[in-house]
GUMAR-613690 format. One record per residue (C-alpha): x, y, z; residue in three letters. Coordinates in nm, 3 decimals. Layout:
// GUMAR-613690
PT,X,Y,Z,type
PT,X,Y,Z,ALA
...
***
This chain:
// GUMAR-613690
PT,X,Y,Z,type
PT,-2.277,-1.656,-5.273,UNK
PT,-2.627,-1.519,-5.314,UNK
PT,-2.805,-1.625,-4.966,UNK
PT,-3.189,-1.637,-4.871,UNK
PT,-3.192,-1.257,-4.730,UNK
PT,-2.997,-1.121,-5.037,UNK
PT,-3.257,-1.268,-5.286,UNK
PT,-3.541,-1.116,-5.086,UNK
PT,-3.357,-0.803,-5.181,UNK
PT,-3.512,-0.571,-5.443,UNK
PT,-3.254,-0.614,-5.775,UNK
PT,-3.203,-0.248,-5.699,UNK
PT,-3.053,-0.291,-5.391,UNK
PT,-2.892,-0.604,-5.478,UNK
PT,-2.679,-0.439,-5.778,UNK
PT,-2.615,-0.151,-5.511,UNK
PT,-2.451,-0.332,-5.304,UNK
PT,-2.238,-0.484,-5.548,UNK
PT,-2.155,-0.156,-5.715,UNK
PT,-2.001,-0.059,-5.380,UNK
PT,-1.807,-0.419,-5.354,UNK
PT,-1.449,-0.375,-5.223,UNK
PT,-1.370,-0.641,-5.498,UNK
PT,-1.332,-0.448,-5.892,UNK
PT,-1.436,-0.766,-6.010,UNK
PT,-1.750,-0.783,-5.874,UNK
PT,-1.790,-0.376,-5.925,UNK
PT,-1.748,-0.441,-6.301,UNK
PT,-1.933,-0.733,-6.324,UNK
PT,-2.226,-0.513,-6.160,UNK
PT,-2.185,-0.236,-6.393,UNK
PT,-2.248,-0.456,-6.704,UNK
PT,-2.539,-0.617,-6.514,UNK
PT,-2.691,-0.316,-6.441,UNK
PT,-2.703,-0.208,-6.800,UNK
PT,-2.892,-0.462,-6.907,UNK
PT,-3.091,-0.417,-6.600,UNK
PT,-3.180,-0.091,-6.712,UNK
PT,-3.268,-0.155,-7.099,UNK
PT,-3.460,-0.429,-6.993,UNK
PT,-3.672,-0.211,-6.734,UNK
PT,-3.706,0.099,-6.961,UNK
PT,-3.875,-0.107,-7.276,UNK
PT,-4.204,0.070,-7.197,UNK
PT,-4.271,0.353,-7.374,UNK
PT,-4.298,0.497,-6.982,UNK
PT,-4.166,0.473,-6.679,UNK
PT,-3.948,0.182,-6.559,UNK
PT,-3.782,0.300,-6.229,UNK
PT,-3.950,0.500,-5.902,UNK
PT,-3.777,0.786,-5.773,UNK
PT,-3.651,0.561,-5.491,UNK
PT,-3.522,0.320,-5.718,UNK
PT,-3.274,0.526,-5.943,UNK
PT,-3.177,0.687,-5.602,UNK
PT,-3.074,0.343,-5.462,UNK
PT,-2.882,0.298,-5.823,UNK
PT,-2.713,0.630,-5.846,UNK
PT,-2.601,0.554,-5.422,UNK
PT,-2.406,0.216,-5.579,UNK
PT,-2.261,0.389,-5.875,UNK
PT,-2.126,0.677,-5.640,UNK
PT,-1.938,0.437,-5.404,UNK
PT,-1.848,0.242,-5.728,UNK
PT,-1.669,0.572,-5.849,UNK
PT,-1.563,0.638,-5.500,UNK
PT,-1.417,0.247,-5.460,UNK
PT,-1.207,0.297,-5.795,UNK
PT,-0.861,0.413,-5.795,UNK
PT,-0.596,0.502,-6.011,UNK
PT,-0.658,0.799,-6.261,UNK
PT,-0.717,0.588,-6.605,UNK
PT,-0.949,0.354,-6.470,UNK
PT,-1.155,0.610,-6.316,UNK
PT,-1.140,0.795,-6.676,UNK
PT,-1.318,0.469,-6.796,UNK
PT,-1.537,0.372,-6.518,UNK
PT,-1.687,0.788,-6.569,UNK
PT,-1.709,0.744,-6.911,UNK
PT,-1.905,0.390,-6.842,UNK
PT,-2.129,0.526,-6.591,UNK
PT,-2.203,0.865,-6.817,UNK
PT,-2.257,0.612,-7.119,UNK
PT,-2.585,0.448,-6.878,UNK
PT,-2.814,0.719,-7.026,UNK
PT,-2.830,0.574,-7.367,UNK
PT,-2.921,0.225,-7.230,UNK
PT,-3.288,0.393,-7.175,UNK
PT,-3.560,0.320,-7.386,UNK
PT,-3.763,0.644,-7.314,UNK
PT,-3.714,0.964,-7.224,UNK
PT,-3.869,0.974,-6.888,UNK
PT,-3.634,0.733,-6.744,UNK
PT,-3.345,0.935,-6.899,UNK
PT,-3.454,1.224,-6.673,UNK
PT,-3.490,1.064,-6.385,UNK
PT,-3.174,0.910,-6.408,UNK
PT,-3.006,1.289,-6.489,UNK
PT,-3.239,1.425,-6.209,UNK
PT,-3.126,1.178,-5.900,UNK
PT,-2.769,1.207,-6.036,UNK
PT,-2.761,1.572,-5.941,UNK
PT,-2.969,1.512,-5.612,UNK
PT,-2.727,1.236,-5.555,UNK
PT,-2.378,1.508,-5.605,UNK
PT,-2.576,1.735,-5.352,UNK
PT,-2.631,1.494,-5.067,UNK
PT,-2.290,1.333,-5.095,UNK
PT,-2.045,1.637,-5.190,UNK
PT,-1.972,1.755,-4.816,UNK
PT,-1.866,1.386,-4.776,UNK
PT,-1.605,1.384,-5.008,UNK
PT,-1.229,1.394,-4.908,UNK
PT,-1.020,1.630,-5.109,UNK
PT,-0.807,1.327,-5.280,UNK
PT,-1.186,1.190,-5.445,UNK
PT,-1.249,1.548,-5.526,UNK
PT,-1.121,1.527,-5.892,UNK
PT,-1.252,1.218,-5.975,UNK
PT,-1.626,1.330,-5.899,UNK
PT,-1.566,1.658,-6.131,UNK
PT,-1.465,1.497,-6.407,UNK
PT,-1.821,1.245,-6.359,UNK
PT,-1.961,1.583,-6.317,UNK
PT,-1.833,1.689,-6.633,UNK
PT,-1.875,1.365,-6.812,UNK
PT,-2.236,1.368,-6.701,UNK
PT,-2.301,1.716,-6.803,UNK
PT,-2.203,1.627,-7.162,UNK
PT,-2.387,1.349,-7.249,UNK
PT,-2.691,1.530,-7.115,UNK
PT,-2.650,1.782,-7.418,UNK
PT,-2.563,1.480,-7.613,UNK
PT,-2.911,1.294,-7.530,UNK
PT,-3.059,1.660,-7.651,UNK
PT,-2.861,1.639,-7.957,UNK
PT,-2.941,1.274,-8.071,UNK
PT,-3.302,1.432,-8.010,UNK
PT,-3.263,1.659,-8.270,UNK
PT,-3.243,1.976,-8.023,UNK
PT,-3.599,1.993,-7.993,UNK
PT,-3.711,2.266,-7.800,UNK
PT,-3.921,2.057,-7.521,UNK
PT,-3.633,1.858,-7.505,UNK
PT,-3.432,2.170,-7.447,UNK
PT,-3.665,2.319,-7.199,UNK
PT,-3.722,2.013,-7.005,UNK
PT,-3.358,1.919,-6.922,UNK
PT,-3.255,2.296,-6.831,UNK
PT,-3.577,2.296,-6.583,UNK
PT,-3.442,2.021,-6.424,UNK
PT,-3.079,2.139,-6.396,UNK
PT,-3.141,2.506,-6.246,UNK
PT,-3.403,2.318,-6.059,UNK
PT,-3.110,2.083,-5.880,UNK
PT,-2.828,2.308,-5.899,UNK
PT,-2.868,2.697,-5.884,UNK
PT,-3.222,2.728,-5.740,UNK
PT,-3.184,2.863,-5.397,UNK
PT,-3.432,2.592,-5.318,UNK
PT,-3.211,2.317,-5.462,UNK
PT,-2.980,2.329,-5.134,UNK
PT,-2.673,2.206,-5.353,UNK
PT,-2.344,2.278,-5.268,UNK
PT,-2.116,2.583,-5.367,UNK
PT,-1.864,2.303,-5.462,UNK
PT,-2.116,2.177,-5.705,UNK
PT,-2.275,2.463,-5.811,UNK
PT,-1.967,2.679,-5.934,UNK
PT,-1.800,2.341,-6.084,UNK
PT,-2.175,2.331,-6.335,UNK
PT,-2.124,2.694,-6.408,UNK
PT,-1.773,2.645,-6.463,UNK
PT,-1.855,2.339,-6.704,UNK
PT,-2.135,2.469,-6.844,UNK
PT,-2.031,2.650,-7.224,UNK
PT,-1.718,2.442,-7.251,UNK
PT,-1.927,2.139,-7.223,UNK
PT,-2.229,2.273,-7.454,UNK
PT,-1.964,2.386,-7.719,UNK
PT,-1.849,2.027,-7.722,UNK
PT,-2.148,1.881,-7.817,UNK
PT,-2.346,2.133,-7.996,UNK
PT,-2.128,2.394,-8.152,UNK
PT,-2.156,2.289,-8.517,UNK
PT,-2.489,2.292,-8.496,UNK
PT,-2.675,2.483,-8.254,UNK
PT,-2.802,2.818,-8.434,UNK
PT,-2.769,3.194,-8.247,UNK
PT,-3.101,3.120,-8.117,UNK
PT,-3.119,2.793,-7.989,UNK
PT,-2.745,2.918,-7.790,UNK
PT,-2.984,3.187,-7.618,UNK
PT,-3.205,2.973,-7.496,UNK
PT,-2.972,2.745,-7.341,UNK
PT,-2.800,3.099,-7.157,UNK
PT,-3.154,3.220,-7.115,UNK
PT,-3.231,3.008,-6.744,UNK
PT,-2.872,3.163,-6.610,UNK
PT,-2.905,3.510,-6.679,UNK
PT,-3.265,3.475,-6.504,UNK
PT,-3.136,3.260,-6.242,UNK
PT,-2.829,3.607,-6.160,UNK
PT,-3.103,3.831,-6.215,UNK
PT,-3.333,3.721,-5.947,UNK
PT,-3.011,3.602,-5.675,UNK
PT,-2.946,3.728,-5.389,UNK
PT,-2.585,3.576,-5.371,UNK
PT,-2.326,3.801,-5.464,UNK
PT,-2.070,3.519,-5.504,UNK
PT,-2.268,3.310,-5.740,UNK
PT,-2.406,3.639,-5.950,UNK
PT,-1.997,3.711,-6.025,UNK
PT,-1.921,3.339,-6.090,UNK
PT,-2.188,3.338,-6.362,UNK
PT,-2.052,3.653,-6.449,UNK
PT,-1.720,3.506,-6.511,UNK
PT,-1.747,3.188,-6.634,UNK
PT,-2.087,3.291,-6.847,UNK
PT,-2.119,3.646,-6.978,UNK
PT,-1.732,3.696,-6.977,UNK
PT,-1.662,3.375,-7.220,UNK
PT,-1.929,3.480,-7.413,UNK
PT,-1.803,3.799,-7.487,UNK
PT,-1.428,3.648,-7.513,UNK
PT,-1.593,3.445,-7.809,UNK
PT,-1.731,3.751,-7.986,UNK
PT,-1.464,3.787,-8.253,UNK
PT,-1.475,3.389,-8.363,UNK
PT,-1.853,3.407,-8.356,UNK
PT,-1.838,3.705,-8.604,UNK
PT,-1.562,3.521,-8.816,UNK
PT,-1.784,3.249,-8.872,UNK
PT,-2.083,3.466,-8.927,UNK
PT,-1.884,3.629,-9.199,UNK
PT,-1.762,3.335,-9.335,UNK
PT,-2.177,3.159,-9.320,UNK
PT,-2.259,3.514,-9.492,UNK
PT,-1.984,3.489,-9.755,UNK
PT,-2.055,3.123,-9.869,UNK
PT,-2.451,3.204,-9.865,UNK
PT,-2.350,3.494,-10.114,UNK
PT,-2.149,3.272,-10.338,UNK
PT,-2.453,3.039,-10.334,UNK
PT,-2.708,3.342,-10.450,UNK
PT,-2.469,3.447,-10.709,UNK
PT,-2.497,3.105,-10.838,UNK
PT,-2.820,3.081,-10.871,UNK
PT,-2.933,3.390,-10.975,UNK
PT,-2.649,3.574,-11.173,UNK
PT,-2.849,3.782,-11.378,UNK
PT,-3.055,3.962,-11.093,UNK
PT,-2.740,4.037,-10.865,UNK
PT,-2.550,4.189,-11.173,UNK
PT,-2.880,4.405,-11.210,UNK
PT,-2.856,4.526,-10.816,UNK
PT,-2.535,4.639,-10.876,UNK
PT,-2.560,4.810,-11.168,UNK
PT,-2.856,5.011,-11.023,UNK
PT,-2.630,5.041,-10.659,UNK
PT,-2.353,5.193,-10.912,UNK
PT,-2.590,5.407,-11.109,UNK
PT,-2.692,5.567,-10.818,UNK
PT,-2.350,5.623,-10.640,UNK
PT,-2.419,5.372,-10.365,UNK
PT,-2.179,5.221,-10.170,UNK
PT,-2.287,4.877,-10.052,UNK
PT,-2.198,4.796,-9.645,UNK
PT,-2.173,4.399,-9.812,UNK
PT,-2.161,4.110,-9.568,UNK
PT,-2.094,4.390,-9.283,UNK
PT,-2.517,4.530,-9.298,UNK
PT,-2.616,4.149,-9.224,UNK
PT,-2.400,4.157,-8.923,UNK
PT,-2.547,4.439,-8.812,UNK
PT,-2.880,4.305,-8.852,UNK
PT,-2.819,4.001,-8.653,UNK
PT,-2.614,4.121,-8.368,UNK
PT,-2.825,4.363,-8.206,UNK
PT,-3.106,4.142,-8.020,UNK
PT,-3.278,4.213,-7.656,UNK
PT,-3.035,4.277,-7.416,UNK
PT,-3.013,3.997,-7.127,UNK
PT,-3.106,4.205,-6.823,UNK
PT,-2.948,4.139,-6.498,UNK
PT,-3.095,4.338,-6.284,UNK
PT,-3.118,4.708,-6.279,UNK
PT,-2.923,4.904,-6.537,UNK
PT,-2.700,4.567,-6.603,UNK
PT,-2.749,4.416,-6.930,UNK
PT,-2.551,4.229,-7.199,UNK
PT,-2.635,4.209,-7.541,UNK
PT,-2.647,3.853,-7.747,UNK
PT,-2.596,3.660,-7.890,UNK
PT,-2.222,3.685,-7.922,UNK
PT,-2.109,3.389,-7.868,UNK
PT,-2.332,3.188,-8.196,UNK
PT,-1.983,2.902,-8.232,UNK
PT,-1.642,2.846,-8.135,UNK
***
């Protein structure tokens, strides 16, 4: 029954309200509403929703998650509510709505029980990926790149951002399993740096302890677990690019080795490549701690 007072309501409050129903019927019935709510507002090429606005939204979708029981329907009301970033028509709103999500996990985390705790990492996690995803169906441009890891050291591991340790060490746990997901058959050595780039500044320049060593862990110490698949597939990238060459120019690579043999050389093969790749800048942390990457180019 939609009274007098409830249409005065602005339609973001309205669907709030309804996201947070104690009835699933009228949660779901909210959830589809609000995604045409949300295509519909986002049509410009700009804008579409204040700050204020895709607060109110994100509130409703929280207690929406927080209403829902059992495991497999919360698996498919994360999912549904991860899914809402591709109903925006421009990439402004698709920030915002990634932005207020995180400010949304900070003011909220302290207030959830430990048996809702699981069900919020896994929208965590669910969240997390489709942000890479939104960078891949982007083509990974670099602005794109840039712009979303701003906004998550901004939220999450500034010591500005006032987020919780809860959320904080769940990102960084999330963070390269989550990435590798989306973006390990494509993302090159390089473009992998720059997504590590903002953490290795962010433990550089802390002055917790406890979050320097998780990023340690969870960052740094998978990267370096990954080192011997990374090379594998380098060698194997090297090895099919060779085949290629000898393909198309037969004539000249019998010449190079004739001349190699000639002069009693003994070629390094795929091996001198590696070398020339591996060794980049090392990623100072601080003082006489540094790593050197890119290691970890693909699972």
């Amino acid at each position: 029954i939609v009274t007098r007072a409830t249409a005065a309501l602005a339609p973001e409050i309205q669907l709030a309200q309804r996201l947070a129903a104690n009835e699933k019927v009228t949660r779901d019935r909210a959830v589809r509403k609000l995604r045409k709510y949300i295509s519909a507002k986002t049509q410009r090429s700009s804008g579409g929703f204040s700050h204020d606005e895709m607060l109110k939204i994100w509130k409703g979708l929280f207690y929406c998650m927080w209403m829902q029981d059992k495991p497999l329907l919360q698996e498919a009301l994360g999912n549904t509510i991860s899914q809402l970033i591709h109903d925006f028509q421009n990439a402004e709103a698709q920030h915002l709505f990634l932005q207020t999500f995180w400010q949304t996990m900070n003011r909220e985390w302290n207030g959830i029980d430990r048996l809702r705790l699981d069900k919020f990492y896994m929208l965590i996690r669910m969240v997390l990926n489709q942000s890479f995803e939104v960078v891949k169906r982007n083509g990974w441009e670099e602005s794109q790149i840039e712009l979303l890891l701003d906004m998550l050291m901004k939220e999450i591991l500034h010591p500005d951002s006032h987020a919780p340790n809860g959320v904080k060490f769940h990102f960084i746990d999330l963070y390269l399993e989550e990435l590798a997901k989306v973006g390990a058959e494509e993302l090159t050595a390089d473009q992998n740096l720059k997504f590590i780039d903002p953490l290795c500044r962010i433990a550089a320049k802390s002055k917790d302890s406890t979050l320097v060593e998780v990023i340690v862990q969870d960052i740094f110490e998978t990267i370096i677990d990954q080192a011997p698949f990374a090379i594998e597939d380098l060698m194997r990238e090297l090895k099919a690019n060779e085949k290629a060459s000898e393909l198309s120019g037969e004539e000249q690579t019998s010449r190079k080795r004739s001349r190699k043999q000639d002069r009693g050389e003994t070629s390094l093969g795929n091996w001198s490549s590696v070398f020339s790749i591996l060794p980049v800048p090392p990623l100072h942390l601080g003082g006489d701690c540094g790593l050197v990457g890119p290691l970890w180019a693909r699972r």
